[in-house]
LOKOLKOL-149271 format. One record per residue: x negated, y negated, z of N, C-alpha, C in turn. Coordinates in steps of 0.05 Angstrom, whole numbers, plus 5000, padded with zeros to 4 digits. Atoms other than C-alpha are relative to their C-alpha. Example, Ala and Ser with C-alpha at 12.3 -4.5 7.8 and 13.67 -1.06 7.14 Angstrom:
BEGIN
498250245000475450905156498249765000 501650244999472750215143501549785014 
//
This chain:
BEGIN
497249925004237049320788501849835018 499150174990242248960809503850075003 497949854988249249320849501749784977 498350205022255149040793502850125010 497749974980260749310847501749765009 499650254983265248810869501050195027 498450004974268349310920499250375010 500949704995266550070951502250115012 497149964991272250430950500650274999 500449714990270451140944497350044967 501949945019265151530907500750184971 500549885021268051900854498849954977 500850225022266651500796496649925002 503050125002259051350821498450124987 501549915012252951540784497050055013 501749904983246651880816498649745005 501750225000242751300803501449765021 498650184982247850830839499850035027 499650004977247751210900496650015009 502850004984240251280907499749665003 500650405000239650540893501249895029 498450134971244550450957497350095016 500749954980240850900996497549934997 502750144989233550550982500149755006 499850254980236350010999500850015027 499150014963238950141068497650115012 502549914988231450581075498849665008 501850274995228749851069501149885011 499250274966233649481128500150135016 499349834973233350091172497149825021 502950124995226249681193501049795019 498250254994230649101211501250105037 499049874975233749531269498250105020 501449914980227649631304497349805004 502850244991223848941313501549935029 499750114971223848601376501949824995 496850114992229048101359500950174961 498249845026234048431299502149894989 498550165008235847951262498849894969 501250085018234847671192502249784985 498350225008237947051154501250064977 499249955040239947411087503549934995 496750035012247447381094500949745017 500050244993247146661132502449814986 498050195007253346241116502250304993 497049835010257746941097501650035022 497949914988263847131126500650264993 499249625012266147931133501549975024 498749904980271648091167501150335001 500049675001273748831192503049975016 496849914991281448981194500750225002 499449734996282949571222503450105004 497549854989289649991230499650225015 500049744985286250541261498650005023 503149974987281850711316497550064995 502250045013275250601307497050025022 502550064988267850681346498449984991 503049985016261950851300500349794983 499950145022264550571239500649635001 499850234993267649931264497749825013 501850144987262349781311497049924980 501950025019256449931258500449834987 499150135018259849511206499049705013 499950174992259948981259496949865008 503049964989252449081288498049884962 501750045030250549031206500549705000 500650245007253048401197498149765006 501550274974250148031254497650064998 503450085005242948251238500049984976 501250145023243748011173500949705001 498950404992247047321205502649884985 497550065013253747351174502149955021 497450034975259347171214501750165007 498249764993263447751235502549955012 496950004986270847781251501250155008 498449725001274648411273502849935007 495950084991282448471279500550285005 498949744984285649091313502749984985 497250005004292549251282501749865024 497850044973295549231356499249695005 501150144995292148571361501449714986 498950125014295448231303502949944989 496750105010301547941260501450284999 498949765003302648741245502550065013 497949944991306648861301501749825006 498050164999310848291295501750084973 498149915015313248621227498049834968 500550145025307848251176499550254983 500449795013306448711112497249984997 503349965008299548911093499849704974 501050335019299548341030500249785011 498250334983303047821076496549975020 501650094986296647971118497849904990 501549935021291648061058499549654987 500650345016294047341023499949825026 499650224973293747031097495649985005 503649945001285947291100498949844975 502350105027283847031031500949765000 498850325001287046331044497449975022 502450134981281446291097496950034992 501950055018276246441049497750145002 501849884994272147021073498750154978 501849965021266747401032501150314988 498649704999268248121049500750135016 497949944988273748451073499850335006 500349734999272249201113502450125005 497449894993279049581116499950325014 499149674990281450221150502649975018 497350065001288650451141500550285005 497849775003293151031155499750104975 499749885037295451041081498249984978 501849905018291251331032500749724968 500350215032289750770969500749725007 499150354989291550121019497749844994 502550195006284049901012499449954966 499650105036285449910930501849854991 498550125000291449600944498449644995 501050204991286848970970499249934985 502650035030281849050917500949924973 498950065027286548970864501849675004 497950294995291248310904497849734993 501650284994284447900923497550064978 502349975033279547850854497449855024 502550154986274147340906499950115017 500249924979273947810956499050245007 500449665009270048480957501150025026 498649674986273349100995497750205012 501149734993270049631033502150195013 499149824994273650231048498750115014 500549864978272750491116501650255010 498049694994277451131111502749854995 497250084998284451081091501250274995 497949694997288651691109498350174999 500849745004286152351084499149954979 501550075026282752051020497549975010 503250005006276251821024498349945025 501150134978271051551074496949934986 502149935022265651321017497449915022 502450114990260950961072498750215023 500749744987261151621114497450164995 500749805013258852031056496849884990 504150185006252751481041498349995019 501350004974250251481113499350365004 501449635002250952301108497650004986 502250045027246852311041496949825012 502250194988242051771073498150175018 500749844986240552211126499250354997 499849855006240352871095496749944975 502150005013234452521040498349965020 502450084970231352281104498250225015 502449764989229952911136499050194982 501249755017229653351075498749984967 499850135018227352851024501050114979 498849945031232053010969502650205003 497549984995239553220967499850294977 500549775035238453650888499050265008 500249764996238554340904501250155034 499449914963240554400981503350204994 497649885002245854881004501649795017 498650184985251054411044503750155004 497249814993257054791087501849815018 497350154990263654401103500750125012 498949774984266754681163502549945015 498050205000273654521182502649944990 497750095009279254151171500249854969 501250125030277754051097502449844985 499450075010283953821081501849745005 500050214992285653241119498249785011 503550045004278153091120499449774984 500850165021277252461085496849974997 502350024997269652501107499850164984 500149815015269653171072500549914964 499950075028272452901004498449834988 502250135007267452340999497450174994 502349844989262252841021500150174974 500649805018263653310964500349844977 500850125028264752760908496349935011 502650135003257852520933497650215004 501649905004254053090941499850174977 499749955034256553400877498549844981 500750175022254352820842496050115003 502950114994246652830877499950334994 501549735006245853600860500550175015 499749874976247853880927502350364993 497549815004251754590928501350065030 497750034982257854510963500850225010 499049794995260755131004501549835029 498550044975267355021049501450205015 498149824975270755371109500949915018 497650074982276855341143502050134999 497549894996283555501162501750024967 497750045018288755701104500749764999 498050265004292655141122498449785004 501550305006287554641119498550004984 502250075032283854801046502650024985 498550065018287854451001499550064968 500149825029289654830934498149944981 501849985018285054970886497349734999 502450124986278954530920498450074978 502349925009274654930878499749964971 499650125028276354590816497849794997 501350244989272054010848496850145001 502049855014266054450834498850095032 500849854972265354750912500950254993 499649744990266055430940501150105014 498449964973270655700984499950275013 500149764986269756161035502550095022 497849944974274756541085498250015016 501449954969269356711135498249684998 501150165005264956201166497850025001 502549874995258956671167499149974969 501550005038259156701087499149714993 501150295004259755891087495950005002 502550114987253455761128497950194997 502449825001248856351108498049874983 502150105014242556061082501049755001 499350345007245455351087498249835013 501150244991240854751095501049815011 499050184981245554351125502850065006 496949914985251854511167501449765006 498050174990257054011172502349955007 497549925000262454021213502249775014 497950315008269053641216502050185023 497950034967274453561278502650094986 497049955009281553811272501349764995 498650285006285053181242502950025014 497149984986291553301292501249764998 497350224997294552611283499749974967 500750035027293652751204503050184997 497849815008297853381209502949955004 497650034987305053441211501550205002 499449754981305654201231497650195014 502949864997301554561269499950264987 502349765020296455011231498650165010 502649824988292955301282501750175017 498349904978296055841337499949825023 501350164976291455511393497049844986 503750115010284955071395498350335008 501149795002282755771429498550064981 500449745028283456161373498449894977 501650195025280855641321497450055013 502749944991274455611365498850124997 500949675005273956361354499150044978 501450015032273056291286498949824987 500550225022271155641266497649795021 501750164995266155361319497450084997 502949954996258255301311499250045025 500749864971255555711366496750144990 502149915007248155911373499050294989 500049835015249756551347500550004965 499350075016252556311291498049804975 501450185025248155751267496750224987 502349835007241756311263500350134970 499649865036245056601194499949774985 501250225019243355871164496550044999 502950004995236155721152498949875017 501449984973231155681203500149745002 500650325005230054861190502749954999 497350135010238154761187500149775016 499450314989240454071197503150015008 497149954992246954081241501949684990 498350335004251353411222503150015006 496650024997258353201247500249635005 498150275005262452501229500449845022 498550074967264052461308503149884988 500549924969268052381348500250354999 500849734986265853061382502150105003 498549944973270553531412498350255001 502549724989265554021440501250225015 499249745008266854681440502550144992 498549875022272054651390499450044975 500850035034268554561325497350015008 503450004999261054561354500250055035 501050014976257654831414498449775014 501250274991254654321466497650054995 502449834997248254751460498649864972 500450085017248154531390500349774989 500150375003251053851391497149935007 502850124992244553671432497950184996 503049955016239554121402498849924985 502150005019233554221367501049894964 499649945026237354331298502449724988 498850264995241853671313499849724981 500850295007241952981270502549895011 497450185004248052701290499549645013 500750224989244952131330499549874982 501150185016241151881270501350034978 497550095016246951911231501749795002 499750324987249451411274498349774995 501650145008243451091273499849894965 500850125029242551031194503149944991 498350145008249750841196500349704999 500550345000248250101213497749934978 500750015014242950151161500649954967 497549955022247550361105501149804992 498150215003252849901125497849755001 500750305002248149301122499249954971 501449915029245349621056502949924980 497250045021252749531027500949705002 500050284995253148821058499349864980 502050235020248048521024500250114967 498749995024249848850955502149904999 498650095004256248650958499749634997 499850274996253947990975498649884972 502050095032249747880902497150075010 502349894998242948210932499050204978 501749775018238048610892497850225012 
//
């Protein structure tokens, strides 16, 4: 089989078969990340550069860590760093990038549909979408999924509980086009003012409590208050949100006994997850990280004409 993407720009539109195909391919470079030197020649002469507008640690850094053990040349640009704040526009920067002739271009933007923007200016140039606004985060939701067949081989039937700020959540919207697609049943919880209307059209479940979410759930996933998303506050206090909306070891016991805890990072510990639970037993978040450089190298080398 042979990836016929030129650009990954979110998952709605994918087909089960598409995304397993990603994710046996990133099972087969996660190997790559654990020889003594970690390095391989497959993407040798490419260029990838990673333009960011946002802040960035996992995703940027991973992206970057992928290239280089597949031997591609890596570039990163910081908004603050660039023409941006002299007043250039996103195309002004876009046709300034593809005059220099690179392969593929990783974006992450504020505004929601800027990385389609790209995808549609530069035809020789694939796109990856690294989050833009409150839309999507498709390489999130393949590194979740990755990790989720990893420990529980197989996504088709699991219960899976969103917890959170669901609606400025771009991890979350990926997360539920892509576990929808693989079989998964979706159940979310959160604040009023952060489950955006009729969600449950999208073939999830919505709960007011977060005890009904996560009862029997195979995997708990929970998501950070997006405060530089919002633009009133929704909550009284972080307190009070805590009170109702963090994983606490009381709390995760009404999932099942084997639950797999997962969160997007960054952390804020003990507002959305206990520390007890960040670093416990019931924990993947590390090797979510981890099979994030896997992933992203897995999307590399498809994009690049790999099979």
């Amino acid at each position: 089989m042979k990836f016929e993407r030129k650009d990954i720009l979110g998952l709605k539109d994918y087909s089960r078969d598409e995304i397993n195909f990603i994710l046996d391919t990133a099972e087969s470079l996660k190997e790559i990340s654990t020889r003594k030197i970690k390095k391989v020649p497959t993407l040798r002469g490419k260029t990838v550069i990673s333009l960011f507008y946002e802040p960035s640690t996992r995703t940027r850094t991973s992206f970057e860590i992928a290239a280089k053990r597949l031997s591609a040349d890596a570039v990163n640009i910081t908004a603050s760093a660039s023409s941006v704040v002299k007043g250039e526009t996103l195309i002004d920067t876009a046709r300034n990038l593809e005059s220099m002739n690179p392969d593929i271009i990783i974006m992450r933007h504020s505004a929601a549909g800027a990385p389609h923007i790209l995808a549609r200016l530069l035809k020789h140039q694939s796109i990856i979408n690294a989050g833009d606004g409150a839309h999507e985060h498709p390489t999130q939701s393949l590194l979740d999924m990755m990790t989720i067949r990893e420990k529980r081989g197989k996504i088709d039937g699991l219960r899976v509980a969103l917890i959170g700020d669901i609606a400025h959540s771009r991890v979350a919207r990926s997360n539920i086009y892509g576990l929808t697609i693989m079989g998964a049943e979706v159940a979310l919880c959160g604040p009023a003012m952060m489950m955006p209307r009729e969600i449950d059209k999208m073939g999830v479940t919505v709960h007011n409590r977060m005890e009904e979410a996560i009862r029997d759930a195979d995997i708990i996933m929970m998501l950070r208050i997006q405060l530089e998303r919002q633009k009133n506050n929704m909550f009284p206090s972080v307190r009070e949100y805590a009170k109702l909306y963090c994983l606490t070891p009381d709390r995760v016991k009404m999932a099942k006994k084997n639950v797999l805890v997962m969160h997007p990072g960054p952390i804020n510990r003990g507002v959305e997850i206990d520390p007890q639970i960040a670093d416990g037993p019931y924990s993947v978040i590390l090797e979510q990280v981890t099979n994030g450089v896997a992933l992203r190298m897995a999307l590399l080398y498809l994009l690049a004409g790999g099979k």
